[in-house]
C-alpha positions in Angstrom: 39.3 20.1 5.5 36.2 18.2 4.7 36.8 14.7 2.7 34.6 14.1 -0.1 33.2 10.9 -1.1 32.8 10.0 -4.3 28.8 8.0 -5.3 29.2 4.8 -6.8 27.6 3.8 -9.8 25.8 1.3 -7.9 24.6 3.7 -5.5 23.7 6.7 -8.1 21.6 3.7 -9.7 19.7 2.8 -6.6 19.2 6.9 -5.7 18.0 7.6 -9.4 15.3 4.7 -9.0 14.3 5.3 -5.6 13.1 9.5 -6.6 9.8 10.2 -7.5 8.6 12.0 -10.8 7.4 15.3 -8.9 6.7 19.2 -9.3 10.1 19.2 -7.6 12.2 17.4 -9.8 13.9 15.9 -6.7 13.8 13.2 -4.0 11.3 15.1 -1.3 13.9 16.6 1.5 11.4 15.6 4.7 8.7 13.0 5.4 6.0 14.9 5.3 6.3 17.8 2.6 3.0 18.7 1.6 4.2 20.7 -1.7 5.1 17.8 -3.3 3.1 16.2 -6.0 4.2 12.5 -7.0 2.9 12.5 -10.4 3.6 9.1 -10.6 2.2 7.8 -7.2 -1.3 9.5 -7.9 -1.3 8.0 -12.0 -0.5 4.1 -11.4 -3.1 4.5 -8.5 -5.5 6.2 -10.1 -4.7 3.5 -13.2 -5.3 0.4 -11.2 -7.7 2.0 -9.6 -10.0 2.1 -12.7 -8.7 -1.6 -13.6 -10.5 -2.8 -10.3 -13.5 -1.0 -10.8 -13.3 -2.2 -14.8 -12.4 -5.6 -13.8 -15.3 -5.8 -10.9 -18.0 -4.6 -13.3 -16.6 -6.7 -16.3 -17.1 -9.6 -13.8 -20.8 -8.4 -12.9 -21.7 -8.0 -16.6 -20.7 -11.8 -17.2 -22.6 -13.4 -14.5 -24.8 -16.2 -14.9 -26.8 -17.9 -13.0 -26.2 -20.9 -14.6 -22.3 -22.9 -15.1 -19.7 -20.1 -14.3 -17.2 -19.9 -16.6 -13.3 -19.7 -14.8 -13.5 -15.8 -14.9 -16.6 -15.6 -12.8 -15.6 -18.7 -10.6 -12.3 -16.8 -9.5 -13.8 -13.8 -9.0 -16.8 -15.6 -6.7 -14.3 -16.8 -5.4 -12.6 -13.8 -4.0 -15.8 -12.9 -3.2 -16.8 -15.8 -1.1 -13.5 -14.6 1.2 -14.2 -11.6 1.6 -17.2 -11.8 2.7 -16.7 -14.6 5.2 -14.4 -12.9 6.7 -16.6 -9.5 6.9 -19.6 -12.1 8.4 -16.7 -13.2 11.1 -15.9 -9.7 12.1 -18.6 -7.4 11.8 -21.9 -8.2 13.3 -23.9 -5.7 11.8 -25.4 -6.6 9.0 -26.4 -3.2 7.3 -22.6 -2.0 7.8 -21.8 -5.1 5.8 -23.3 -3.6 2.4 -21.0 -1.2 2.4 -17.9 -2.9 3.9 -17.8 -5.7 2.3 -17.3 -4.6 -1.0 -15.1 -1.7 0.3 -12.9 -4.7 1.6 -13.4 -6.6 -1.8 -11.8 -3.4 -3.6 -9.0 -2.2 -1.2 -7.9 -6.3 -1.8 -8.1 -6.3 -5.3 -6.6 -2.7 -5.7 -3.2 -3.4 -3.6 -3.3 -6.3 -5.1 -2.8 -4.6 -8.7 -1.1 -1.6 -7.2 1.8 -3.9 -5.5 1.9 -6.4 -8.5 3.6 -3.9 -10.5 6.9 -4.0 -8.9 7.0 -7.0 -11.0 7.5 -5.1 -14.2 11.4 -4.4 -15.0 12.6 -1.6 -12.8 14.2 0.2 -16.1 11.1 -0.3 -18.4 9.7 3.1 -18.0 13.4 4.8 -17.6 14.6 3.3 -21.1 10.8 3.9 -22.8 11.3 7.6 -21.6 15.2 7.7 -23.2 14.1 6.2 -26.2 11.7 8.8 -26.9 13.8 11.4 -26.0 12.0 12.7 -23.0 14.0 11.4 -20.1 17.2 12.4 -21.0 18.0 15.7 -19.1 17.5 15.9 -15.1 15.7 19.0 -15.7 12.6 16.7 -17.5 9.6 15.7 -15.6 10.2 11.9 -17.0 14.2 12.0 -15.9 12.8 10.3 -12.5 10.2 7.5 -12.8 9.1 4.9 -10.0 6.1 2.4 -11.0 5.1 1.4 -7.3 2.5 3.1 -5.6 2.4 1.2 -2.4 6.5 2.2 -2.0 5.3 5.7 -2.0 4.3 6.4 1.9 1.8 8.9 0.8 -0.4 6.5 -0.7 -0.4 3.7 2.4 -0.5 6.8 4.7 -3.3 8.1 2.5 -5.3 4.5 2.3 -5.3 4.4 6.4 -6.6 7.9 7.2 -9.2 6.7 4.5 -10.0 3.8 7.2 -9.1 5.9 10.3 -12.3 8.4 8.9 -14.8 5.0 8.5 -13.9 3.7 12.2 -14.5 7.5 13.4 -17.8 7.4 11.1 -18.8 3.5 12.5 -18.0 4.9 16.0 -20.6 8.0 15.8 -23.2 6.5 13.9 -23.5 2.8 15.7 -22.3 4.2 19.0 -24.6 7.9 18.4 -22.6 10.9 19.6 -23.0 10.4 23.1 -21.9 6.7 22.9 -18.5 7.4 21.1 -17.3 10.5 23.1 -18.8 8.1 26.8 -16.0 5.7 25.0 -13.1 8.2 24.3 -13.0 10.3 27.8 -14.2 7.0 30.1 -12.7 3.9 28.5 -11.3 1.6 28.9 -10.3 2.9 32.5 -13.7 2.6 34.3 -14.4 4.2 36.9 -17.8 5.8 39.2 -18.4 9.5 40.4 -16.0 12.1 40.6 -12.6 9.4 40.2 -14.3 9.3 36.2 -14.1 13.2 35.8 -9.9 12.6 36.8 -9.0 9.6 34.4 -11.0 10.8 31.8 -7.7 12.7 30.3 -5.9 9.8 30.9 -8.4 7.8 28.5 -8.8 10.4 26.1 -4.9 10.2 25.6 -4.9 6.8 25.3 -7.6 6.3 22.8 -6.1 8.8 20.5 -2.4 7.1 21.2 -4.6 3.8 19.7 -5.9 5.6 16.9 -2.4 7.2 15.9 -0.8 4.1 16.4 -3.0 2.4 14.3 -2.9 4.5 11.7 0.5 4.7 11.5 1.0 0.9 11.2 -1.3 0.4 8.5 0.7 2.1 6.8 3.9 1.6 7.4 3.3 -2.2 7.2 2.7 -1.7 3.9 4.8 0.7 2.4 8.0 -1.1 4.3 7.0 -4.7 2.5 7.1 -3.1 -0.6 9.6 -0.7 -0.5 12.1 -3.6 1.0 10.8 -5.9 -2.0 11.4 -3.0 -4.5 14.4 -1.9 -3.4 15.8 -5.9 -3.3 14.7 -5.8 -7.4 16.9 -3.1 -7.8 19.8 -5.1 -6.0 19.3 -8.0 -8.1 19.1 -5.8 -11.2 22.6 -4.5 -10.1 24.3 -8.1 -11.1 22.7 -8.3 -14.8 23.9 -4.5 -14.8 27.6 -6.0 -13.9 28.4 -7.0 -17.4 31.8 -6.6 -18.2 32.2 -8.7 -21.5 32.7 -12.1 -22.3 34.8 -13.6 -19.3 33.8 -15.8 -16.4 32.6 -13.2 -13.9 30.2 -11.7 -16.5 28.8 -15.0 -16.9 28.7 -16.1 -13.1 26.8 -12.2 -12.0 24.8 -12.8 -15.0 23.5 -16.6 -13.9 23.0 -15.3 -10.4 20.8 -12.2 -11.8 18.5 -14.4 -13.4 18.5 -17.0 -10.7 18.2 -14.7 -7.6 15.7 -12.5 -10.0 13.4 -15.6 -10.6 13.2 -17.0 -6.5 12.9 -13.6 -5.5 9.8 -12.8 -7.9 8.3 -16.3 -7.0 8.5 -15.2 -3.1 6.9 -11.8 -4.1 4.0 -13.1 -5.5 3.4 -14.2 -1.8 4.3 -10.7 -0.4 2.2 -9.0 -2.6 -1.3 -10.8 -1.7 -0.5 -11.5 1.8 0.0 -7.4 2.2 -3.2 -7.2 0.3 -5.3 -9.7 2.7 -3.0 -8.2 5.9 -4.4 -4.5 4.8 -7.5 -5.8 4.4 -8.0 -7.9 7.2 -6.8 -5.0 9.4 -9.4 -2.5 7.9 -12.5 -4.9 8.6 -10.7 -5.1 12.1 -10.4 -1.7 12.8 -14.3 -0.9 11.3 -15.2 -4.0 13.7 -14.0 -2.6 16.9 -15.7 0.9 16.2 -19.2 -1.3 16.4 -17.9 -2.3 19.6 -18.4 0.0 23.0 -15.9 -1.3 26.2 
């Protein structure tokens, strides 16, 4: 006889919050399922999305050449990073006008995309309740989550975005003959007919580097965010422990708001640094594919 185990509360909390609102109307069953839609992932994307590119132009329309007001100085001042750090990487200059502002938006965009795990984690749930539309686990809004960068489809999505612009740097600084010389006979070098027998063995290996990094990108971001997400939900657990008017109400209560406010201070770091790591990694990446061994 098979036991059964009865869900928690706590646990059918955390399980609710952590589904996506999807054409399946259930948590995907595999890692990569490609007949899943996550309505959600693709609209708070898409939505910051449009805030950069509104915020960016906003900030070009105010310029000045003469005092900058604190708008224009922060933004200049984002700006001046980025494009240091493009200058330190990536010697060529006409590669520059492109990735430099491509690095300016992929900051500012995970940047807005992660800083929305700092909105309640019930906020949308309750909205959706109260209007009636969330009720039943048969509606699209029954399952809501707000963080795009939690959702592995859209870090995985972000880094074969990159993987495609070191493949496109490769060919066109390195010309065809240049980038496929680098993938069958680097880094192993070798003369003559001893070339011809390694090349597999490079080949392998260069495509092991590209999968690897790839993969990381990703993952390095979606695992910072979904462990921050997923600690939120934790803490939201205590406020969620109120059992009326006693001591041990009062005690979970106090420790929701306390652990809630330290833990939200130390996101704000974990949201930019995954931001600037993302970034930093992508100007990387673009930077080696100007590079021949």
């Amino acid at each position: 006889m098979v036991p059964s185990y009865e869900v928690s509360p706590q646990s059918s909390y955390i399980q609710h919050h952590l589904v996506h609102m999807n054409n399946l109307g259930k948590q995907q069953e595999s890692i990569v399922q490609f007949n899943v839609i996550n309505y959600d992932s693709l609209f708070w994307s898409t939505f910051t999305g449009i805030a950069v590119v509104f915020l960016l132009w906003l900030a070009t329309r105010r310029s000045t050449s003469g005092v900058p007001g604190r708008f224009q100085t922060f933004v200049e001042m984002i700006v001046d990073i980025v494009d240091e750090q493009s200058k330190s990487i990536i010697n060529n200059a006409d590669s520059r006008k492109f990735v430099s502002p491509l690095a300016l938006t992929i900051f500012i965009w995970i940047v807005f995309m992660n800083a929305l795990d700092f909105l309640p984690v019930d906020l949308f749930s309750s909205i959706f309740r109260f209007l009636g539309i969330g009720n039943h686990h048969d509606s699209l809004f029954y399952y809501h989550r707000v963080l795009p960068t939690a959702d592995l489809n859209i870090p995985i999505g972000m880094s074969l975005g990159v993987l495609l612009l070191t493949l496109y740097y490769g060919i066109k600084i390195k010309h065809a003959n240049g980038f496929f010389r680098d993938l069958f006979f680097a880094p192993f070098n070798a003369n003559g007919f001893l070339s011809l027998i390694i090349a597999p063995a490079n080949l392998l290996l260069n495509l092991v580097e590209y999968f690897a990094k790839t993969v990381s990108l990703g993952m390095r971001l979606f695992g910072n965010m979904f462990a921050g997400e997923l600690i939120f939900m934790l803490i939201a657990l205590l406020g969620g422990s109120w059992s009326g008017f006693n001591s041990l109400s009062y005690t979970l209560g106090f420790a929701h708001l306390l652990a809630g406010s330290i833990w939200a201070i130390f996101h704000v770091l974990i949201v930019i640094l995954q931001a600037f790591i993302f970034m930093m990694l992508t100007l990387v990446y673009i930077g080696q594919a100007h590079d021949s061994h």
